[in-house]
Biopython code that builds the backbone (N, CA, C, O; Angstrom):
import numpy as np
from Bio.PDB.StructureBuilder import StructureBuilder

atoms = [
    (1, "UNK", "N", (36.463, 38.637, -62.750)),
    (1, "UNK", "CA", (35.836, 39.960, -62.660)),
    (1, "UNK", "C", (35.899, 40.507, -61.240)),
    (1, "UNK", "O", (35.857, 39.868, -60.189)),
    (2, "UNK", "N", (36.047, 42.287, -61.491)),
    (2, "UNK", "CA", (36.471, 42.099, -59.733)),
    (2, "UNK", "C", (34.862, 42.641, -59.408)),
    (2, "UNK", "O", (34.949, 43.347, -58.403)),
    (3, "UNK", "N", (33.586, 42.586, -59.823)),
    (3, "UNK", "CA", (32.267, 42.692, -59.907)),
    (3, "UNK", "C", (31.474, 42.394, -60.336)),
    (3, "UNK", "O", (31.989, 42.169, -61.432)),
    (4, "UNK", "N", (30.129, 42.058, -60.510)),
    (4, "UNK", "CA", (29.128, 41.531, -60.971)),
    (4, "UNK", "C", (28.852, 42.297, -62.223)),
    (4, "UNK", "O", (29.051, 43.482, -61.954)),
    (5, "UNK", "N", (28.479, 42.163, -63.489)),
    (5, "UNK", "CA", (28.363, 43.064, -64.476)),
    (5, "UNK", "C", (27.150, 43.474, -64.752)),
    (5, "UNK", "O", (26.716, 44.029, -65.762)),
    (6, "UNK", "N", (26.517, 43.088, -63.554)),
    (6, "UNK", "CA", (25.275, 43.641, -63.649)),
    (6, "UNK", "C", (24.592, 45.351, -63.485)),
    (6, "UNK", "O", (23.487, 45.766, -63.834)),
    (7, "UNK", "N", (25.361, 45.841, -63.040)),
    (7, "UNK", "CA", (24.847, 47.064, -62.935)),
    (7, "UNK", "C", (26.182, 47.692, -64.269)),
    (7, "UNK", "O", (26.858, 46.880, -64.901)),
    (8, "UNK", "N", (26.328, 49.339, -64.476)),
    (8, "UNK", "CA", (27.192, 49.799, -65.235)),
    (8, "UNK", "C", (28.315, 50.111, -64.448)),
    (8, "UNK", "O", (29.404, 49.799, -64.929)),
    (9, "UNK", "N", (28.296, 50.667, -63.329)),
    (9, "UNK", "CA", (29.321, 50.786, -62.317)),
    (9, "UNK", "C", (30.218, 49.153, -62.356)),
    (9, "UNK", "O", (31.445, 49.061, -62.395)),
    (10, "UNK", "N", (29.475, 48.252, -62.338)),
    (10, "UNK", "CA", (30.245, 47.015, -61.722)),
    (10, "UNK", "C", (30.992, 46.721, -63.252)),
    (10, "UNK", "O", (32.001, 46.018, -63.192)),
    (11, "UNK", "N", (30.654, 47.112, -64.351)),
    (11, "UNK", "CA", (31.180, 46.961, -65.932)),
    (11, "UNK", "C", (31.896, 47.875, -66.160)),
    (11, "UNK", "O", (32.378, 47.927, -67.292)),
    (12, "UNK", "N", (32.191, 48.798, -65.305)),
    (12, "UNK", "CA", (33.148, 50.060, -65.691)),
    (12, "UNK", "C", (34.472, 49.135, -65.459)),
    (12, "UNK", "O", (35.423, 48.895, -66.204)),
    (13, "UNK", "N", (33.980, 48.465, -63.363)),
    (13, "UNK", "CA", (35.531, 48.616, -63.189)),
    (13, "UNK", "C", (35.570, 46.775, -63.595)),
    (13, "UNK", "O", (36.363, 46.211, -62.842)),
    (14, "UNK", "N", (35.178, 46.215, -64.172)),
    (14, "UNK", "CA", (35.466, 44.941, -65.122)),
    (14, "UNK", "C", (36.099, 45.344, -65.848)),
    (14, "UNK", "O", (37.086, 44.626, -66.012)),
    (15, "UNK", "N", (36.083, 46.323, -66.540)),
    (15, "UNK", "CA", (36.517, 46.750, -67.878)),
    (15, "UNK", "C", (38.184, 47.199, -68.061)),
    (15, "UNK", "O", (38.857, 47.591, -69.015)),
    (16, "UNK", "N", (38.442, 46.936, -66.703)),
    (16, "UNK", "CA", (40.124, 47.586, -66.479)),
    (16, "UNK", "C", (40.884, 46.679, -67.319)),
    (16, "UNK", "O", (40.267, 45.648, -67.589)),
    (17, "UNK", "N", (42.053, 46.773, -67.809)),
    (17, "UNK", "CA", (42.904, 46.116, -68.208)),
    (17, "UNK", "C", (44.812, 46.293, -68.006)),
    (17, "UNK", "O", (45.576, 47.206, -68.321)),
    (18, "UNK", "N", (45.010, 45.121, -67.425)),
    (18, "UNK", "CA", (46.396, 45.225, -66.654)),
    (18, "UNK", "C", (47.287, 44.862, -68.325)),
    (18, "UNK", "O", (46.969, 44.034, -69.178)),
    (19, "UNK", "N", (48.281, 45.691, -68.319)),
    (19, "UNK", "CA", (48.983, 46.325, -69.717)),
    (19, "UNK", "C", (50.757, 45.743, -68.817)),
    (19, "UNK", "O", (51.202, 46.525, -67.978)),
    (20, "UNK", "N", (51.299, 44.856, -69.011)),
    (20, "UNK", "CA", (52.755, 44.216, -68.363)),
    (20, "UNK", "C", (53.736, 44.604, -69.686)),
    (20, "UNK", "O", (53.759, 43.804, -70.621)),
    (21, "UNK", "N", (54.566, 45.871, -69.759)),
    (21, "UNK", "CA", (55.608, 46.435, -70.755)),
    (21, "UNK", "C", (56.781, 45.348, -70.285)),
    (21, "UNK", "O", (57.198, 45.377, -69.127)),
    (22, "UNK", "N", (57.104, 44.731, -70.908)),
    (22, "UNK", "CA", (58.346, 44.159, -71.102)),
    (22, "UNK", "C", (59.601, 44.779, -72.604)),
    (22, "UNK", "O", (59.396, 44.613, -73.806)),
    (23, "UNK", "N", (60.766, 45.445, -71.985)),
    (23, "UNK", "CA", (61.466, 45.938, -72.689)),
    (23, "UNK", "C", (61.883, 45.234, -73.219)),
    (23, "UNK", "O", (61.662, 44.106, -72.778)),
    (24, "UNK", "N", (62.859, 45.314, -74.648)),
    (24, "UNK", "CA", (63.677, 44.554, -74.545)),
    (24, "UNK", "C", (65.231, 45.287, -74.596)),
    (24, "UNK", "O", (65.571, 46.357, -75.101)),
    (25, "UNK", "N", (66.051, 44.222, -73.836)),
    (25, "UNK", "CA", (66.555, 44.953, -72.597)),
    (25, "UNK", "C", (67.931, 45.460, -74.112)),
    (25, "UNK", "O", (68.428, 46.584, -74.047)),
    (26, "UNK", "N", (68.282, 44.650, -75.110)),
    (26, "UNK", "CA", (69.335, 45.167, -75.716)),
    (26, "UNK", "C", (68.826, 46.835, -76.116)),
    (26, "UNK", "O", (69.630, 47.763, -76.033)),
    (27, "UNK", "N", (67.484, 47.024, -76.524)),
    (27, "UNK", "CA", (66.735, 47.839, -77.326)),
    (27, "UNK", "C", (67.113, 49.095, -75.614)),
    (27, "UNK", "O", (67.779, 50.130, -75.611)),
    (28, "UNK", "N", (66.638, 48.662, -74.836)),
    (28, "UNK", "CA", (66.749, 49.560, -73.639)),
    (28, "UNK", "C", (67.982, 50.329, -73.665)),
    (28, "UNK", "O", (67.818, 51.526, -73.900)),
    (29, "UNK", "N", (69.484, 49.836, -73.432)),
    (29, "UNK", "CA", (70.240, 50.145, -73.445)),
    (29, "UNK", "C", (70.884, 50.608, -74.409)),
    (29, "UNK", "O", (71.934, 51.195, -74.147)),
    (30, "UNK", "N", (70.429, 50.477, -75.880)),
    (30, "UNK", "CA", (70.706, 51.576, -76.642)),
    (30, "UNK", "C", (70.530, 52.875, -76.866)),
    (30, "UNK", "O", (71.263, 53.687, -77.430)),
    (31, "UNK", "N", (69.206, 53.023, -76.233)),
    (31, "UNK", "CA", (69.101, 53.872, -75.987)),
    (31, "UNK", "C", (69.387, 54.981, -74.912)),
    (31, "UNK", "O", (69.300, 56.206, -74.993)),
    (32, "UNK", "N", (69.774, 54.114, -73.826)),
    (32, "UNK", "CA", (70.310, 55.195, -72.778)),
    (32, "UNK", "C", (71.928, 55.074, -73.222)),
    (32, "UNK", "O", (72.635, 55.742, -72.467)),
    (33, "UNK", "N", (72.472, 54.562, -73.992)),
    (33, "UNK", "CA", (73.541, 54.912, -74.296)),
    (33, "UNK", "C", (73.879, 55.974, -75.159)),
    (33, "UNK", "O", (75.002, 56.400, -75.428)),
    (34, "UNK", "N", (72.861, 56.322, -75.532)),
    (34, "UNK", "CA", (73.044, 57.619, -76.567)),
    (34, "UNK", "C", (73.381, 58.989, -75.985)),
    (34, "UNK", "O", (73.520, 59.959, -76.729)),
]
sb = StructureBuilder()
sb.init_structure("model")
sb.init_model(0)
sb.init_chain("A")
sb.init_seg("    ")
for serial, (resi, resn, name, xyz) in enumerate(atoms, 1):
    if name == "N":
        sb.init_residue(resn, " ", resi, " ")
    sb.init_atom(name, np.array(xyz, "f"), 0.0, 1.0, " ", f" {name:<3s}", serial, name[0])
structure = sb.get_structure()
């Protein structure tokens, strides 16, 4: 946690969530081949 969850402020920014898109890369390039 990057805060104590004790207050609502410190549970807001707990609440973040890191989202890692991994393409896949054949799927990628079909499409810029179009």
């Amino acid at each position: 946690p990057l805060d104590l969850s004790n207050t609502v402020e410190g549970r807001k920014k707990n609440r973040r969530i890191e989202v890692i898109l991994t393409p896949k890369l054949d799927e990628l390039l079909k499409l810029l081949g179009e």
